[in-house]
C-alpha positions as a Markdown table, in Angstrom:
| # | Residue | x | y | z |
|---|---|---|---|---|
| 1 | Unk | 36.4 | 10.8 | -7.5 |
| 2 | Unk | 37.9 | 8.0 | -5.1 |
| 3 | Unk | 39.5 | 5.0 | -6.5 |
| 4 | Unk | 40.0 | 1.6 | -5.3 |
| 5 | Unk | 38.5 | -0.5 | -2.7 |
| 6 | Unk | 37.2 | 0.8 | 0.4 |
| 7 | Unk | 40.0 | -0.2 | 3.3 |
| 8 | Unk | 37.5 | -0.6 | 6.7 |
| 9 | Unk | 38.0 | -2.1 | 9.9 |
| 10 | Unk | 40.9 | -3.0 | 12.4 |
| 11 | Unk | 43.5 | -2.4 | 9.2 |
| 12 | Unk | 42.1 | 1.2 | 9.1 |
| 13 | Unk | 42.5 | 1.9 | 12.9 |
| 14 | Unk | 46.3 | 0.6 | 12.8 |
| 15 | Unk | 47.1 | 2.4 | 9.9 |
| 16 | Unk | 46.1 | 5.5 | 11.7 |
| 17 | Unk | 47.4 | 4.9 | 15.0 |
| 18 | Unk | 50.9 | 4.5 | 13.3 |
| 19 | Unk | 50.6 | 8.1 | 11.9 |
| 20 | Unk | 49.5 | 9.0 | 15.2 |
| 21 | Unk | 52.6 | 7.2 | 16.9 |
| 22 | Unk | 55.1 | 9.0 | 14.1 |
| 23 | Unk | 53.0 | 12.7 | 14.9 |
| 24 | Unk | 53.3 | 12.3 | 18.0 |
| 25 | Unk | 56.2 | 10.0 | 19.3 |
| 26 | Unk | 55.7 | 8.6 | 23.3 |
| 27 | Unk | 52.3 | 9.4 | 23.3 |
| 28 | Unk | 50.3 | 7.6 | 25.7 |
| 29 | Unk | 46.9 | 5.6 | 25.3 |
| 30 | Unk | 44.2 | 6.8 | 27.7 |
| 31 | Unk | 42.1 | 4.1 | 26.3 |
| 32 | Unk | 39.8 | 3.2 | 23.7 |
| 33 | Unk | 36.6 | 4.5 | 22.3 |
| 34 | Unk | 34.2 | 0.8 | 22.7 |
| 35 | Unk | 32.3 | 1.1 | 18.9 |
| 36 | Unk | 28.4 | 0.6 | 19.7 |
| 37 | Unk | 26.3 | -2.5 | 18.6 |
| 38 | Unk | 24.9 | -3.1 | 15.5 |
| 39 | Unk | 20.9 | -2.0 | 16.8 |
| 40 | Unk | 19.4 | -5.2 | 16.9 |
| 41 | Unk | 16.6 | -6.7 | 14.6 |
| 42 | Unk | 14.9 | -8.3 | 17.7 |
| 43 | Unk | 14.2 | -7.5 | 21.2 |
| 44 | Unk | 13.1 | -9.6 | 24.2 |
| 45 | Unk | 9.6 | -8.8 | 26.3 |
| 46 | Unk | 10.0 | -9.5 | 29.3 |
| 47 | Unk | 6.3 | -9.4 | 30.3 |
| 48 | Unk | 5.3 | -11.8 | 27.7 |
| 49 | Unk | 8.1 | -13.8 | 27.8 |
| 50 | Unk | 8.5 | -13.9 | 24.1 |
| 51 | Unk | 11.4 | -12.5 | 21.2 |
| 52 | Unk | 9.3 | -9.7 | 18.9 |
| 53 | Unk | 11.2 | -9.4 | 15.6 |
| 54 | Unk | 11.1 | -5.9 | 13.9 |
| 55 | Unk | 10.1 | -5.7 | 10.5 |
| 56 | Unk | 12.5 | -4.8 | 8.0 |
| 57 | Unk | 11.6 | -3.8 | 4.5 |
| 58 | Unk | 9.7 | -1.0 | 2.6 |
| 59 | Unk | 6.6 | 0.3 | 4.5 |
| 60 | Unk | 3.5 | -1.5 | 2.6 |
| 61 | Unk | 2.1 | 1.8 | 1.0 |
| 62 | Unk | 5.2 | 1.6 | -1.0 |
| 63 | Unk | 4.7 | -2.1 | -2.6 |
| 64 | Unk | 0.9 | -1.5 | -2.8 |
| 65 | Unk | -0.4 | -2.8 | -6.0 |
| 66 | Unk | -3.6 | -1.4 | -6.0 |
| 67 | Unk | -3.0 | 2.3 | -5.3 |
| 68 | Unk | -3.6 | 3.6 | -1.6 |
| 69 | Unk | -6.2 | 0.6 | -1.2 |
| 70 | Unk | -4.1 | -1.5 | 1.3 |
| 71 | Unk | -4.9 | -5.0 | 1.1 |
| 72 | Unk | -6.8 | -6.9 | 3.5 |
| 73 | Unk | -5.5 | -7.4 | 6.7 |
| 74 | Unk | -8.2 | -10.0 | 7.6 |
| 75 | Unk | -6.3 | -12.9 | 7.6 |
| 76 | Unk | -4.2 | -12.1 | 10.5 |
| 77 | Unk | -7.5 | -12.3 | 13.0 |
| 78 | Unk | -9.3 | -15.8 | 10.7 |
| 79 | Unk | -8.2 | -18.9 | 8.7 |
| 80 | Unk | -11.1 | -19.4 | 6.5 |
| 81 | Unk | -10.7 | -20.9 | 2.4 |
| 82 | Unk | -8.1 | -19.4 | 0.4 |
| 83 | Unk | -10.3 | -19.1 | -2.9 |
| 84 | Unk | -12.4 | -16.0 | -0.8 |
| 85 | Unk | -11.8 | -12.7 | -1.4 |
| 86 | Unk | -11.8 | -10.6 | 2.0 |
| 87 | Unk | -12.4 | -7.2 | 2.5 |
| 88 | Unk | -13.9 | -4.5 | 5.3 |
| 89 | Unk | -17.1 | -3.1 | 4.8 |
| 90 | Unk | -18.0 | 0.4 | 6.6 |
| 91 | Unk | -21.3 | 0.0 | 8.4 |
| 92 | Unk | -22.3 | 3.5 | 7.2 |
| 93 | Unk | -20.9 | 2.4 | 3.1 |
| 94 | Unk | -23.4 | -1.0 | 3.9 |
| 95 | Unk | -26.4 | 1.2 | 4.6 |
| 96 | Unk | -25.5 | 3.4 | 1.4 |
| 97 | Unk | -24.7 | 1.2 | -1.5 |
| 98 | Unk | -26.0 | -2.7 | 0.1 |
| 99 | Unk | -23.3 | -5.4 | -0.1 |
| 100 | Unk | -22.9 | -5.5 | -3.4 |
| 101 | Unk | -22.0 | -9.2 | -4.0 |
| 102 | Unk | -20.5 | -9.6 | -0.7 |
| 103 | Unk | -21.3 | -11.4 | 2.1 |
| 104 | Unk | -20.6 | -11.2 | 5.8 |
| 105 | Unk | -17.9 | -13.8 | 7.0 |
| 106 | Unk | -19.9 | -15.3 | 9.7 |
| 107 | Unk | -18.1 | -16.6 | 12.8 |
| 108 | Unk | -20.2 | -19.7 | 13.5 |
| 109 | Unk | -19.3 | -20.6 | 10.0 |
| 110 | Unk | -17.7 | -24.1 | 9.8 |
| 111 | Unk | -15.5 | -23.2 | 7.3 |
| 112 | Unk | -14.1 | -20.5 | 9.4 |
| 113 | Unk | -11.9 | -20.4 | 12.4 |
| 114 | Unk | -11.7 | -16.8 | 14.3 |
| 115 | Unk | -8.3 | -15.9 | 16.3 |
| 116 | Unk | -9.3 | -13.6 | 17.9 |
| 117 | Unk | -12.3 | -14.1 | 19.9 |
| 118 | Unk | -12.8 | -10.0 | 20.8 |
| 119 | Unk | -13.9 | -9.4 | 17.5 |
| 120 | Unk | -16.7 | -11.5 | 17.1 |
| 121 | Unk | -19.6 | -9.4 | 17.5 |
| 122 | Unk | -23.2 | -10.6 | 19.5 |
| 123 | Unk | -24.6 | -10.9 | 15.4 |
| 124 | Unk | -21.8 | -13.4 | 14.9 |
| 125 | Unk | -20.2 | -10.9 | 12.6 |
| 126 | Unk | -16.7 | -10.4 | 12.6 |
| 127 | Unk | -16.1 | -6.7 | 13.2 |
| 128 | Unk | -12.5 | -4.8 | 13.7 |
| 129 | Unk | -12.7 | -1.7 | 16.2 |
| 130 | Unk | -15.5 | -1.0 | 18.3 |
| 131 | Unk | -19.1 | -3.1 | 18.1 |
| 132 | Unk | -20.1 | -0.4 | 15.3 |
| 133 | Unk | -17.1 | -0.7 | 13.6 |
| 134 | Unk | -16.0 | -2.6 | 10.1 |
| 135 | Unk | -17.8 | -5.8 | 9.1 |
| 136 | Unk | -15.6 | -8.5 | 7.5 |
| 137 | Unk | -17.1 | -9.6 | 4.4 |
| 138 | Unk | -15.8 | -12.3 | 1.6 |
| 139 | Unk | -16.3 | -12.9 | -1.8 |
| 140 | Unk | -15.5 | -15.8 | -4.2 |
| 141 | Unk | -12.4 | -14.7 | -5.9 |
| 142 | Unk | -13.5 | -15.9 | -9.4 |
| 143 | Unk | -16.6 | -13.3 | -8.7 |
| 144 | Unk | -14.4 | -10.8 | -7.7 |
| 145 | Unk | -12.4 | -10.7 | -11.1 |
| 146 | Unk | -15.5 | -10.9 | -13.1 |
| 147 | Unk | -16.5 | -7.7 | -10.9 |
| 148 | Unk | -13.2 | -6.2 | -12.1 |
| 149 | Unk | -13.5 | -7.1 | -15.4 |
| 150 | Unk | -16.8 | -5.6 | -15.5 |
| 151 | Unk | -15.8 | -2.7 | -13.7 |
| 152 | Unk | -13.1 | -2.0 | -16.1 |
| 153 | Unk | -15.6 | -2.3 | -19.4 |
| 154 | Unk | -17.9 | 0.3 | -17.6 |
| 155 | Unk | -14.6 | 2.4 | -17.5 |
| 156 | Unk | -13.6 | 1.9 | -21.2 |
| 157 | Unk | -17.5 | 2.7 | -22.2 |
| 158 | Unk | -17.8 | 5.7 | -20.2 |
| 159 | Unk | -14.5 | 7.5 | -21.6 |
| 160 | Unk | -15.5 | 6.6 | -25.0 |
| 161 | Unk | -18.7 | 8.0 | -24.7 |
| 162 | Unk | -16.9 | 11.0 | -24.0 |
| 163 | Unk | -14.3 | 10.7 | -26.5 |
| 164 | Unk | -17.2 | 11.1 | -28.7 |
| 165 | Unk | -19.3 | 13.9 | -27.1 |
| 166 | Unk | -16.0 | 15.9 | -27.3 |
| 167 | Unk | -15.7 | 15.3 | -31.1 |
| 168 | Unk | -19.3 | 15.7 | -31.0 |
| 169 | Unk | -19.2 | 19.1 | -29.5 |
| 170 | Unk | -16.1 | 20.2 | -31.5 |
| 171 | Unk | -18.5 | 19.3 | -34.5 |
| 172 | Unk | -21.0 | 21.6 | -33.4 |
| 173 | Unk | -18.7 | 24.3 | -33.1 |
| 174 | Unk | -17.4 | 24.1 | -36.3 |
| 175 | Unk | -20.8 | 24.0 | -37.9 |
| 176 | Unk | -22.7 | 26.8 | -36.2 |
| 177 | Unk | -20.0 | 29.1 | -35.4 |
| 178 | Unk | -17.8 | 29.1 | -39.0 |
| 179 | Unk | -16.0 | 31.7 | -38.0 |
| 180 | Unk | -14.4 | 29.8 | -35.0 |
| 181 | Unk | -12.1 | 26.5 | -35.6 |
| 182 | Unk | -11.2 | 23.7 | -33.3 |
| 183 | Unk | -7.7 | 22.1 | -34.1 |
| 184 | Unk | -7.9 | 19.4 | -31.9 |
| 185 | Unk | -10.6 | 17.9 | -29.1 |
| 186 | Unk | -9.4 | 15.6 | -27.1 |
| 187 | Unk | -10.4 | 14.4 | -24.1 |
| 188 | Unk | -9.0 | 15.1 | -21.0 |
| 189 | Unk | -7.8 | 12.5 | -18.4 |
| 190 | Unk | -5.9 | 12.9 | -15.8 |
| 191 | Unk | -6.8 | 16.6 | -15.6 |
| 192 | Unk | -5.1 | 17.5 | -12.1 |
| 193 | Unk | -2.1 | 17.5 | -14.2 |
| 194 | Unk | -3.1 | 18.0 | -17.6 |
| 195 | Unk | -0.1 | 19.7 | -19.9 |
| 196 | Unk | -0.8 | 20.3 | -23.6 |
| 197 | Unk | 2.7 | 19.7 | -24.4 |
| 198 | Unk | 2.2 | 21.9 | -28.0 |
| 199 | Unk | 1.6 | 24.9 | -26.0 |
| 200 | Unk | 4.6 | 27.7 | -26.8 |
């Protein structure tokens, strides 16, 4: 393996333009080989007169937090209070399940001021897409982590209610059938993977 510190730059190239000149003595320089920029971060638009940065960094389904659920983009098109919870709403989820604790963001709200006129629909909803496409809706965030919190007890309730239907089952087992025994039930979670690791 390579030792040392890395030698780059114009000490490089003379280094190996002397061997060159001892190789090959009266040699003659055609010219020289102009390195190509660094590719810039920005670039200039002419039409709109303007300098667009590009973004640098990880792509944001990499630093999600919440899985593939991206987070709201909403507050690129409105300024509206910071304690609301924003999310888009499916037209076609709204007819299935309701809102479900949210409300629409309105655009003739006072509270809220819309960047981008386009999206304000003829109901005064703010939509992104077409006029049937996804309805901006907010929440208080204080509901929205109670929500979670409940969300996350139905969760806990559900698998142990399953817990015990499995011991519940294995139970039956060993009482009706004697002949058969059950070492271990346990219940299964994350079963697109699931590896009983005390298999031979």
């Amino acid at each position: 393996m390579p030792t040392g510190i890395p030698r780059l730059g114009q000490a490089v190239i003379n280094e190996h333009n002397s061997k060159l000149e001892e190789q090959f003595p009266g040699g003659e320089v055609l010219g020289e080989l102009k390195s190509r920029p660094a590719p810039s971060a920005v670039w200039n638009d002419e039409e709109l007169a303007v300098q667009i940065a590009m973004e640098q960094g990880p792509p944001p389904w990499e630093i999600s937090r919440n899985g593939d659920r991206q987070s709201s983009d909403a507050r690129n098109f409105i300024d509206c209070p910071k304690d609301w919870e924003l999310r888009w709403i499916n037209p076609r989820l709204l007819n299935q399940e309701g809102w479900r604790g949210w409300a629409p963001v309105r655009a003739k709200d006072p509270r809220v001021t819309v960047k981008v006129q386009s999206m304000v629909s003829p109901e005064f909803q703010i939509r992104r897409g077409s006029h049937d496409g996804d309805i901006l809706s907010y929440m208080p965030k204080h509901w929205f982590e109670q929500r979670k919190q409940e969300y996350y007890r139905m969760v806990a309730r559900r698998t142990q209610a399953s817990v015990d239907k499995t011991a519940g089952l294995a139970n039956e087992v060993r009482n009706i059938h004697p002949g058969i025994t059950v070492d271990r039930a346990i219940h299964p979670t994350h079963t697109m993977g699931l590896i009983d690791r005390d298999a031979p």
